[in-house]
C-alpha positions in Angstrom: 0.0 0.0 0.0 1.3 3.5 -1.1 2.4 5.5 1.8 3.3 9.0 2.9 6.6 9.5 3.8 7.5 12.4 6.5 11.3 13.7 6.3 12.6 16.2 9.1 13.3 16.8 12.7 11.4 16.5 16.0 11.3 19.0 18.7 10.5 19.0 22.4 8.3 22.2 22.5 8.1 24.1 25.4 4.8 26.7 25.6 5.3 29.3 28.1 2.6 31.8 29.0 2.8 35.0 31.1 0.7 38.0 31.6 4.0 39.7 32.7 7.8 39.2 32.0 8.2 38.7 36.3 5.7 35.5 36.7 5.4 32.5 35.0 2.6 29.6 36.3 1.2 28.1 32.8 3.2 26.3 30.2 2.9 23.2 28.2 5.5 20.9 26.7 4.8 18.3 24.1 6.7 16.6 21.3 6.9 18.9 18.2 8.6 20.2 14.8 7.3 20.0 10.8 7.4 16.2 10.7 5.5 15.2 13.8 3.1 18.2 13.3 2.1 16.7 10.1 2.0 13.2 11.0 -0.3 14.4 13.9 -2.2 16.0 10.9 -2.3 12.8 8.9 -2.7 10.4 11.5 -6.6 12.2 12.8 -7.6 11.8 9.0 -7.1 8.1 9.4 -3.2 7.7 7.9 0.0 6.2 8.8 2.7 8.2 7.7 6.2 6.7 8.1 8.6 9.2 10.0 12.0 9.2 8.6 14.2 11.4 11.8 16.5 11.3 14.7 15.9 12.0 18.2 18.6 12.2 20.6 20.1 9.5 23.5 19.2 11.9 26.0 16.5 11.9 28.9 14.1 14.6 26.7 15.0 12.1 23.4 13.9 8.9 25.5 10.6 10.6 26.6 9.5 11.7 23.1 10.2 8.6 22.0 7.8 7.0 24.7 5.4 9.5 23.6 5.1 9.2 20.1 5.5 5.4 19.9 1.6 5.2 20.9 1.0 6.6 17.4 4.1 6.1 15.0 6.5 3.5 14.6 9.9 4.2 15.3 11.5 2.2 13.0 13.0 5.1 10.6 13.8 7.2 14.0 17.3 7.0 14.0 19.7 7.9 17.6 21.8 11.0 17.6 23.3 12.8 20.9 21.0 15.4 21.5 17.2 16.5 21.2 16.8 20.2 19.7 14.2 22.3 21.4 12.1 25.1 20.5 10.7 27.4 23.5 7.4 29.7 22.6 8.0 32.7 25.0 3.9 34.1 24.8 2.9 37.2 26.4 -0.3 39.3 26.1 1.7 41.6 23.3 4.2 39.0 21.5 5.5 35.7 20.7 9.4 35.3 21.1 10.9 31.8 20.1 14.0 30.6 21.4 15.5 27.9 19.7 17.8 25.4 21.9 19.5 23.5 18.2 22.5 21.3 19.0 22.7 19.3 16.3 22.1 18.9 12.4 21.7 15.5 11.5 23.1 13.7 8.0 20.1 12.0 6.2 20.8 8.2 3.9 19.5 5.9 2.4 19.6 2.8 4.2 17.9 -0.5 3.2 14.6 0.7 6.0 14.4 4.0 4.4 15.2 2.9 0.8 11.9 0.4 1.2 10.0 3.4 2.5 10.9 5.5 -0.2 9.7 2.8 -2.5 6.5 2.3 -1.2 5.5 6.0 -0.7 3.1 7.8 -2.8 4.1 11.1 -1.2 7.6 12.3 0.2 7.3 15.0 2.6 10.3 16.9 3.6 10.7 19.8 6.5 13.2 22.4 5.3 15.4 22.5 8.3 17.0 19.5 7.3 19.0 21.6 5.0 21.0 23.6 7.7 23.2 19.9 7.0 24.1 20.4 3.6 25.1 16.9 3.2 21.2 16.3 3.2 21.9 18.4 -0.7 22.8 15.1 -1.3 20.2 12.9 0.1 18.0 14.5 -1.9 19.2 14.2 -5.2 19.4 10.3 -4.4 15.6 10.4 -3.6 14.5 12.1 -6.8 15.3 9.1 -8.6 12.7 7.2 -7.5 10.0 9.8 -9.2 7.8 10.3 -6.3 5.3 13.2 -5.3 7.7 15.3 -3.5 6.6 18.4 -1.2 8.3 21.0 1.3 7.6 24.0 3.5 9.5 26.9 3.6 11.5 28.5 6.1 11.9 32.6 6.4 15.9 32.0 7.5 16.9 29.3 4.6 15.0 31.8 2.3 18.5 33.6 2.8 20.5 30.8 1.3 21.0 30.4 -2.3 21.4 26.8 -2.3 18.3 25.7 -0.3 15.9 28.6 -3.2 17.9 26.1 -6.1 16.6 23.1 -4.3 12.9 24.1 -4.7 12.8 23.2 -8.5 12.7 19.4 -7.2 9.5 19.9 -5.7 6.6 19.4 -7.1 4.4 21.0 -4.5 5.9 24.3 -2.2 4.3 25.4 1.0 4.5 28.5 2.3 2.7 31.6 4.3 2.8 35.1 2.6 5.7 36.1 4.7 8.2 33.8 3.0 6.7 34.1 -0.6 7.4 37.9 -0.2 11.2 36.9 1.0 11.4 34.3 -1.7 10.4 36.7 -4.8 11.5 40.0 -3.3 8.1 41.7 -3.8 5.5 42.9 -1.7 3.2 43.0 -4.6 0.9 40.1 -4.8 0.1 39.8 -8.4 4.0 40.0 -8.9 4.2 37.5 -6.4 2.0 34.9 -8.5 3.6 35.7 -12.0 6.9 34.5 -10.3 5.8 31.3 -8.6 4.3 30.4 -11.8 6.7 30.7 -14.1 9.4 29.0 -11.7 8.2 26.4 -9.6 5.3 23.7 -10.4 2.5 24.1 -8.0 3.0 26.3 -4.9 0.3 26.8 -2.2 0.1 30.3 -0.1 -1.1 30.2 3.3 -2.7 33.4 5.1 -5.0 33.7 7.6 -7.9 35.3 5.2 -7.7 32.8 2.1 -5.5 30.2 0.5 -4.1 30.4 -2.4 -3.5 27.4 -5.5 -0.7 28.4 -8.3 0.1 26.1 -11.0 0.7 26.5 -14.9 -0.7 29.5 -14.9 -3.8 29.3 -13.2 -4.6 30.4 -9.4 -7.6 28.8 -7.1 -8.2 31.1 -4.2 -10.0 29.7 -1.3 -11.0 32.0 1.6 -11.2 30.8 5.4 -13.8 31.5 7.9 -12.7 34.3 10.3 -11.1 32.6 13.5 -10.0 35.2 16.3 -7.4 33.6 18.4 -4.1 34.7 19.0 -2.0 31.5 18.7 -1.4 29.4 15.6 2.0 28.2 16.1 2.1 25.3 13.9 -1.4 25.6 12.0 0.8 25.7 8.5 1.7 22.4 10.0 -1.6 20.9 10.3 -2.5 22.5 7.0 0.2 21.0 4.9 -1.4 17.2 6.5 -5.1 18.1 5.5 -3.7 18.9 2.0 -1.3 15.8 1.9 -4.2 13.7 3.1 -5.8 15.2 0.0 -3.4 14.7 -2.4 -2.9 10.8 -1.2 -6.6 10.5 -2.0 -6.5 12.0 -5.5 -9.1 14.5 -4.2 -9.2 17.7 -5.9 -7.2 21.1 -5.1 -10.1 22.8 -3.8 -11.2 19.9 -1.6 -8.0 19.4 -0.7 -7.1 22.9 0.4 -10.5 23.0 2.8 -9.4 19.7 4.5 -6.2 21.2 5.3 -7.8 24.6 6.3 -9.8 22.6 8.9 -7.1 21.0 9.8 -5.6 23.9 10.4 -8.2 25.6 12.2 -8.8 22.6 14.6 -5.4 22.6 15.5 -5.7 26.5 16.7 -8.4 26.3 18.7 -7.0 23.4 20.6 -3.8 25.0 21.3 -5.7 28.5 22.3 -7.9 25.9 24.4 -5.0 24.0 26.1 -3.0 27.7 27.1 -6.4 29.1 28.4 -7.5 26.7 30.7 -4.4 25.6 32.1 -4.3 26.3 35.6 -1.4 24.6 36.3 2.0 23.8 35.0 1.3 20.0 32.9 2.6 17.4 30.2 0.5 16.9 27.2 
């Protein structure tokens, strides 16, 4: 059976909430990063994507580990010395992010994930993987099999040359309006499409008012219904599943895009949930 293939890291993220910068009494921690927050995505429509990452030897490593292996198999999650973490500093004005990275694992293609690449339908991969740019190189090896290859973007690779050559491999680019306007060097929207189109093969825009569908010259615009909650770290995440899950189904784009939008939207109002009625510090 075809499958989808996930490609990236795992996080421990930390979620910590204050009304002022001199008390601190709700947080939440829980495993995270592109790869998991997609297979999360995936799994509630049903799926189960295969996980190709590394998680580290140490205590926070062992505990994700425990944690996701009541959803995913672990048998593409390979050992490496440390787990990276990302903290989400929120306060009643802004969100800060502090990102604890200690290590930039090497991708390959092993006999495990060589059968996995064979049997997927779908290869997803997270972008930070290409900090290591030996994973350049995994990725050439994995467009010979032909599959359905897709990637987010990321506003700091945006600044390397390298990782905006890499994008003509994929056949489907995510991103949020932010990082298109970094990627084409235009504020101008209509500028913004002409480029996309006549550069890359089908690239899907994320904002919070509408989505937007560019391929061969053509756009689909789908609008979302108003949600009015501060937090939606991750909702691309949860998107980019929904749409997969799509995709996998040969469903079309416009079908596609509102199963990812309620994916999406799900996923915010259970994080805005989980931050307002915590009363106490807790592991989710």
């Amino acid at each position: 059976m075809d499958e989808i293939l996930l490609i990236g890291e795992i996080n421990l993220d930390i979620y910590v909430y204050y009304k002022n910068k001199y008390h601190t009494d709700k947080y939440i921690i829980k495993p995270g990063g592109v790869t998991l927050n997609v297979a999360y995505s995936l799994k509630k429509f049903g799926l189960q994507p295969k996980i190709y990452s590394f998680l580290g030897e140490d205590i926070i490593g062992k505990g994700i580990k425990n944690e996701i292996s009541k959803n995913f198999g672990l048998d593409l999650i390979k050992r490496s010395n440390f787990t990276n973490s990302i903290i989400y500093i929120i306060s009643e004005d802004e969100i800060k992010i502090v990102g604890l990275k200690k290590e930039d694992p090497s991708f390959s293609l092993t006999p495990k994930v060589k059968r996995s690449i064979e049997n997927a339908k779908i290869i997803h991969f997270s972008p930070y993987i290409f900090f290591n740019e030996i994973n350049y190189e995994f990725l050439k090896k994995i467009i010979k099999y032909k599959k359905i290859l897709s990637i987010n973007l990321s506003l700091p690779l945006l600044k390397m040359e390298k990782f905006i050559k890499s994008l003509n491999y994929f056949d489907y680019i995510f991103m949020n309006l932010d990082e298109a306007k970094l990627l084409v060097k235009s504020e101008n929207l209509k500028k913004i499409i002409k480029f996309l189109n006549e550069n890359y093969k089908k690239c899907i825009i994320t904002t919070k008012d509408f989505v937007l569908f560019i391929s061969d010259g053509k756009e689909i615009k789908i609008d979302n219904k108003p949600i009015i909650l501060k937090l939606d770290i991750g909702a691309g995440d949860y998107f980019i599943g929904g749409f997969l899950y799509g995709l996998y189904k040969n469903f079309s784009v416009e079908k596609s895009i509102k199963i990812g939008n309620k994916s999406a939207r799900d996923h915010i109002i259970n994080l805005n949930s989980s931050i307002e009625l915590l009363n106490k510090p807790y592991i989710i």
